[in-house]
C-alpha positions in Angstrom: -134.9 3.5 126.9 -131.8 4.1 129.4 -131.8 8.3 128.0 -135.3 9.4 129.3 -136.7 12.0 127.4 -135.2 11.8 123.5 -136.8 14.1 120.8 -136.9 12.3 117.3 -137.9 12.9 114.1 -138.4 10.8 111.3 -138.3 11.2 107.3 -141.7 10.7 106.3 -141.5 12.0 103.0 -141.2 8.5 101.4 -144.4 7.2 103.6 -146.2 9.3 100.9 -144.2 8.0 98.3 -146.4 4.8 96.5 -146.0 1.7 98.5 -142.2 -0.1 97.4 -139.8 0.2 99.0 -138.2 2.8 100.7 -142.0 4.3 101.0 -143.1 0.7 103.1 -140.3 1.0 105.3 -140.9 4.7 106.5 -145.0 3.9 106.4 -144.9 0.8 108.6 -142.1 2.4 110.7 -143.7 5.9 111.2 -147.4 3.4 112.2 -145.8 1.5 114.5 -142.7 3.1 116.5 -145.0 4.6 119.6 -146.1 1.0 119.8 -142.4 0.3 120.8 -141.3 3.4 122.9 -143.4 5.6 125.5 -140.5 7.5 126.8 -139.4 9.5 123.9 -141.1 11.8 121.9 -141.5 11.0 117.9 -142.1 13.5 114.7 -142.6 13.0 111.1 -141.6 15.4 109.2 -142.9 16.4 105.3 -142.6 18.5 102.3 -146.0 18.6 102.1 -149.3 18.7 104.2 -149.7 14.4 104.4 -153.4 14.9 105.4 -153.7 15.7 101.7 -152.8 12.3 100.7 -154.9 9.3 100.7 -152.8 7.7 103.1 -154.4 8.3 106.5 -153.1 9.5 109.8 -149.9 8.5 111.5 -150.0 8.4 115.4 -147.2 11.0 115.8 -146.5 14.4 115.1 -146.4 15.8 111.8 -144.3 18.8 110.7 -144.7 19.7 107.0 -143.1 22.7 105.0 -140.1 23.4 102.6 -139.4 23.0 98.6 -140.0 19.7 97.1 -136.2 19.6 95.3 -135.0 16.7 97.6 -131.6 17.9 98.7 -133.5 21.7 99.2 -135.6 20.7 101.3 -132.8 18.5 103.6 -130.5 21.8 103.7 -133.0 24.7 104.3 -136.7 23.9 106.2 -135.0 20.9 107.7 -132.1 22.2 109.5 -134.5 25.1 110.7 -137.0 22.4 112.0 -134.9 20.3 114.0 -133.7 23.3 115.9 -136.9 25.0 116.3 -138.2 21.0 117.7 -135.3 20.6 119.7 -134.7 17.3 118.2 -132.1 15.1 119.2 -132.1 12.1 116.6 -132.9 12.1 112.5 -133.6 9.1 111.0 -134.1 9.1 106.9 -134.3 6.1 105.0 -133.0 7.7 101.8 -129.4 7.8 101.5 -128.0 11.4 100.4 -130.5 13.9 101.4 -129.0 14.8 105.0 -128.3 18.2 106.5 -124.7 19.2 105.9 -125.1 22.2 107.9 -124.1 22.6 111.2 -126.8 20.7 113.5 -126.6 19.3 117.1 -129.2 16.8 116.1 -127.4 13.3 115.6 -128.3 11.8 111.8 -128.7 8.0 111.0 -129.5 7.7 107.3 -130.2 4.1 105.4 -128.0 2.8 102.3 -130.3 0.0 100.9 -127.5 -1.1 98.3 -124.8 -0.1 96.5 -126.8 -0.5 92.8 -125.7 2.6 91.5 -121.5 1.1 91.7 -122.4 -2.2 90.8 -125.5 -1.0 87.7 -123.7 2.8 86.4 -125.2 2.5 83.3 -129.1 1.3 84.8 -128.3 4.6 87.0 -126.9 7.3 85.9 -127.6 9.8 82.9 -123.9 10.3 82.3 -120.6 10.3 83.7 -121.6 14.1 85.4 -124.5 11.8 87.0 -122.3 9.4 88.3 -119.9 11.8 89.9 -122.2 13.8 91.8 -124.2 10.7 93.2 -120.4 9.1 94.4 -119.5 12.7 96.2 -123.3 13.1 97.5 -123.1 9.7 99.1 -119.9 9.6 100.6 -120.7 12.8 102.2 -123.4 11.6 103.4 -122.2 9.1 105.4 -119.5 11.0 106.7 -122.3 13.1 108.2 -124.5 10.1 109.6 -123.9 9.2 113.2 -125.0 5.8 112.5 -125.8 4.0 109.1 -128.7 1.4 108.6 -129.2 -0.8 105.8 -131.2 -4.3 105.1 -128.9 -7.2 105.1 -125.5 -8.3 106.2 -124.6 -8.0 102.6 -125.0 -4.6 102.0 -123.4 -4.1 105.2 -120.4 -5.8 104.1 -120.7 -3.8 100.2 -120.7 -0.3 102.5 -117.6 -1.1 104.2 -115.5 -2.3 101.6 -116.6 0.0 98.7 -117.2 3.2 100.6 -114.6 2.8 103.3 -117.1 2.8 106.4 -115.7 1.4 109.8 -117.8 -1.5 110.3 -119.0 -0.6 114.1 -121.0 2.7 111.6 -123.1 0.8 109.9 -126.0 -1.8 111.6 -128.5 -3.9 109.6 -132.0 -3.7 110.7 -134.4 -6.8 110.1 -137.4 -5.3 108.0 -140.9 -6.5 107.5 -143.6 -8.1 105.1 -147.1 -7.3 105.7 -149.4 -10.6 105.5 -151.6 -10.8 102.4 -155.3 -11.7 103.1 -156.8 -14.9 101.6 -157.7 -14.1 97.8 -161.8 -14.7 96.9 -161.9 -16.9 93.5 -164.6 -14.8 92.3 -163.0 -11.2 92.3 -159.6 -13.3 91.6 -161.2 -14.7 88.4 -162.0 -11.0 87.9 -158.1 -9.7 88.0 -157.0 -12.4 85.9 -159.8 -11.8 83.2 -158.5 -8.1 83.0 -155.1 -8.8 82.5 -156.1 -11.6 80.1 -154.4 -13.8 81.8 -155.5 -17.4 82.1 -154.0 -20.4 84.3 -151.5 -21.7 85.1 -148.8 -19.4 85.2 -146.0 -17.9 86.3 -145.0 -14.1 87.3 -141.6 -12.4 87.3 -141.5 -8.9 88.4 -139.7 -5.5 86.9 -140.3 -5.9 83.0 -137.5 -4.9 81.2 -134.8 -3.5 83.8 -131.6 -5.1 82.8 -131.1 -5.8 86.8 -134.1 -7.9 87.1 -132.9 -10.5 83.9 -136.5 -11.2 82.7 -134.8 -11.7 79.1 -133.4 -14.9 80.5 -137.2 -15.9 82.3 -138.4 -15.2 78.8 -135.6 -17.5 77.3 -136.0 -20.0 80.4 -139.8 -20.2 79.1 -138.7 -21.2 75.8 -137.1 -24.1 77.6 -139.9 -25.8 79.1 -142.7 -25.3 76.4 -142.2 -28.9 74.7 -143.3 -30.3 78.2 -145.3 -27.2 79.4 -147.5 -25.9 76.4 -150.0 -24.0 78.2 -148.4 -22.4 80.9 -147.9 -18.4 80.3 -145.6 -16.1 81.7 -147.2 -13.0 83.1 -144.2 -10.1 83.7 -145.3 -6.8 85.6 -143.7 -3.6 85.4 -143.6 -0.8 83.0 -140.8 -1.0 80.3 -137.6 0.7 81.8 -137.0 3.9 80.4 -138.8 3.3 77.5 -137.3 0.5 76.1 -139.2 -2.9 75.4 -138.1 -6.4 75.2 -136.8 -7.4 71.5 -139.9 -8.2 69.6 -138.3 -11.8 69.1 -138.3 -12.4 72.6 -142.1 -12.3 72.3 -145.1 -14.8 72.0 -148.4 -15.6 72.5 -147.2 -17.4 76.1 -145.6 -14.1 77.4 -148.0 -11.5 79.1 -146.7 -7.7 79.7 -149.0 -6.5 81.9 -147.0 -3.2 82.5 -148.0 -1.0 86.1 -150.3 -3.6 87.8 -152.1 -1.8 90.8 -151.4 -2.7 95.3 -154.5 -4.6 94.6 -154.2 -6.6 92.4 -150.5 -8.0 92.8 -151.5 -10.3 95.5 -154.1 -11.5 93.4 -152.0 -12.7 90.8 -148.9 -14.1 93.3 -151.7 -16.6 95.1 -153.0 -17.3 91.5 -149.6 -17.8 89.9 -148.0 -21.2 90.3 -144.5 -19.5 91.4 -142.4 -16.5 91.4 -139.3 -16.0 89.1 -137.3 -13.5 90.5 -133.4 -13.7 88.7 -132.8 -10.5 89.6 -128.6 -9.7 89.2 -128.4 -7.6 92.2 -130.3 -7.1 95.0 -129.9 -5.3 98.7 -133.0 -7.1 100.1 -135.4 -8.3 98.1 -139.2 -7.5 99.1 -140.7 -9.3 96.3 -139.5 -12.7 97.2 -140.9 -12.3 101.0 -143.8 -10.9 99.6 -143.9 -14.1 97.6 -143.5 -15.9 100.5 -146.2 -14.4 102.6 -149.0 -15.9 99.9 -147.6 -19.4 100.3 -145.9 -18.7 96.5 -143.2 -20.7 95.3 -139.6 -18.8 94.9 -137.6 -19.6 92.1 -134.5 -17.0 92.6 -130.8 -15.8 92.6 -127.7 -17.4 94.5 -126.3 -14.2 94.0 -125.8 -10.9 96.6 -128.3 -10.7 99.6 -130.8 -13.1 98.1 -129.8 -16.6 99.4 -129.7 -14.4 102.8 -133.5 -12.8 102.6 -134.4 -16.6 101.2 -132.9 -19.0 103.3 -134.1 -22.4 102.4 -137.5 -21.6 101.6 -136.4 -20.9 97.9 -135.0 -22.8 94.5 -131.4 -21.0 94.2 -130.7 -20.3 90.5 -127.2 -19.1 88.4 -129.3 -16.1 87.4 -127.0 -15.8 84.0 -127.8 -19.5 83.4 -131.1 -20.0 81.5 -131.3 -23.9 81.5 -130.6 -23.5 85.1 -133.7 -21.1 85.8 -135.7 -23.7 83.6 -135.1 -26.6 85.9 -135.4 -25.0 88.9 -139.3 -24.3 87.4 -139.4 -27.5 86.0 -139.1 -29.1 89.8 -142.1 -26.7 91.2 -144.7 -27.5 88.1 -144.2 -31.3 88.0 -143.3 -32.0 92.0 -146.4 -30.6 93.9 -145.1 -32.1 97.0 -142.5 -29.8 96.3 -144.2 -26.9 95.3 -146.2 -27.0 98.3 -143.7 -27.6 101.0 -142.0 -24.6 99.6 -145.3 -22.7 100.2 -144.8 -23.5 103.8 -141.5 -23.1 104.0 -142.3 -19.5 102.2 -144.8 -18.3 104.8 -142.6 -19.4 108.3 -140.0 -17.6 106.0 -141.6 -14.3 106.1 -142.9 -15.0 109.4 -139.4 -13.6 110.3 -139.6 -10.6 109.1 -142.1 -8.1 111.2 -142.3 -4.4 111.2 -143.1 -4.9 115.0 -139.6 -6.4 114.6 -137.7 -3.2 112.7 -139.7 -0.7 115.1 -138.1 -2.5 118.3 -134.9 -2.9 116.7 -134.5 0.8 115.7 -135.6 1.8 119.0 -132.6 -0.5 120.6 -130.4 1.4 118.2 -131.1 4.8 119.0 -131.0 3.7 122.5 -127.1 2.7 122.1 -126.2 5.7 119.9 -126.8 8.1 123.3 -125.8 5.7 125.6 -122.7 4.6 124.0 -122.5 1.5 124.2 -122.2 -1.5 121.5 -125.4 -3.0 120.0 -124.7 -6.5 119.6 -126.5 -6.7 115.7 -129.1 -9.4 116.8 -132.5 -8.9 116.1 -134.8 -7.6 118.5 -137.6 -9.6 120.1 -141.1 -6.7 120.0 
């Protein structure tokens, strides 16, 4: 880098955090960024000791201390750390818990998606909920030096709902970890446990109004006269307590609830394709995930789907049901089709790298001290 001798620390709190997410960006990031800059000197910084957590080591420094409240620990130990570390950059990838005190230490925070404007009532508790999230963000971001998020949709939701000059905020590409080649026998296993047989197909987030598995369960209904044994396997545990209508439910639909880091890519590579009409989404990790396994995408023309996608996906009208049952229709009884989106799925999420966000958040940091414009393409590692 052109500014010899930078001090950063990262938010590593979420690296602890179970792998979704925000936690997979700051774990890959915080594993990889020395890999992508020998000049400057990198921290992580905790709320708690991470050699406690069955995570394993990070090649950079840790710092660990402070309350667990969030937005404590941001406002006291933090503030107090950066000055005692002499540190020049903070990057978080959570969205309101910066240091509004006083700091020399530049801030670039991540907004993933604006959810919470788009989803209130998914959200928020109440309307006190709502207001304190709206002021926490906006200050937030007045704060931030620089903002991050995912895609050039979000980018575009940021500006025009929270007023953001557009030069402020810069997407980052983020990355999908290759899945290793599934064994039949222990497969056979997983599938047996969730008493699932095959074929079938998998949608993701159970009953979270956002990710519209009503309308998977009514899409299913569609294609029974033609596809009588095919079952529909939906993970995720029931959004804040509340369970699909009982008359959504048959013998073809599977609730398999929590299912384990271990077994999801068992049952992508064993599924025949991945519903995913999800009503709003910032990125999307499920569908490249999808797409790493050679898995068939059946998902949204809607927000920063088609974007994350490309044309290694069916595009759906996510609030059309007969539209969601042809699109699976094509994949179960074209297997030239189903397979060419396999490949099309894996060069797909070839794209994406950590190796990839680590080189591009390096070239950012680079510009924010040296002042001049980062052009917004991604970097080559």
């Amino acid at each position: 880098m052109k500014s010899p001798g930078l001090r950063i620390a990262i938010d590593g709190r979420p690296a602890l955090w179970p792998r979704t997410g925000i936690g997979t960006i700051a774990w890959n990031v915080l594993k990889r960024i020395r890999d992508f800059d020998e000049t400057n000197q990198y921290f992580a910084y905790f709320n708690s000791n991470p050699e406690l957590t069955p995570s394993g080591p990070l090649p950079v420094e840790s710092r660990w201390g402070g309350p667990h409240q969030k937005l404590l620990w941001a406002n006291t130990w933090l503030p107090r750390q950066l000055k005692r570390d002499g540190i020049d950059l903070f990057i978080t990838f959570l969205d309101k818990e910066v240091p509004f005190l006083p700091t020399k230490t530049q801030i670039v925070s991540m907004v993933h998606d604006l959810i919470p404007l788009r989803f209130p009532h998914v959200v928020f508790r109440n309307r006190a909920h709502r207001s304190y999230y709206n002021a926490l963000i906006r200050a937030s971001i007045r704060r931030s030096a620089l903002i991050l998020t995912n895609s050039e949709y979000s980018r575009g939701e940021i500006v025009r709902e929270l007023g953001v000059d557009r030069s402020k905020v810069r997407k980052i590409t983020l990355g999908v970890a290759p899945a290793p080649p599934v064994d039949r026998a222990p497969a056979a296993d997983v599938l047996r446990r969730h008493n699932l047989r095959q074929p079938f197909v998998i949608a993701l987030g159970s009953t979270e109004p956002r990710k519209n598995n009503v309308l998977v369960i009514e899409a299913m209904r569609l294609l029974q006269r033609d596809h009588a044994d095919l079952q529909l396997a939906i993970t995720g545990n029931n959004w804040r307590g509340h369970g699909f209508d009982s008359s959504l439910l048959d013998d073809f639909v599977r609730l398999l609830g929590h299912v384990s880091d271990d077994d999801l890519p068992v049952l992508m590579q064993s599924a025949e394709m991945l519903v995913f009409p999800s009503l709003h989404e910032g990125f999307g990790f499920p569908l490249l995930e999808a797409m790493a396994v050679g898995l068939p995408v059946v998902t949204s023309n809607v927000t920063a789907i088609p974007e994350v996608a490309g044309d290694a996906a069916l595009l759906v009208d996510p609030r059309n049901a007969g539209d969601i049952a042809a699109a699976m229709k094509r994949i179960l009884e074209d297997r030239d089709l189903a397979a060419d989106l396999g490949r099309r799925g894996r060069a797909r999420a070839g794209h994406f790298r950590w190796e990839t966000t680590c080189a591009e958040l390096v070239s950012i940091c680079e510009c924010l001290f040296d002042k001049h414009e980062w052009q917004g393409q991604p970097v080559t590692p």
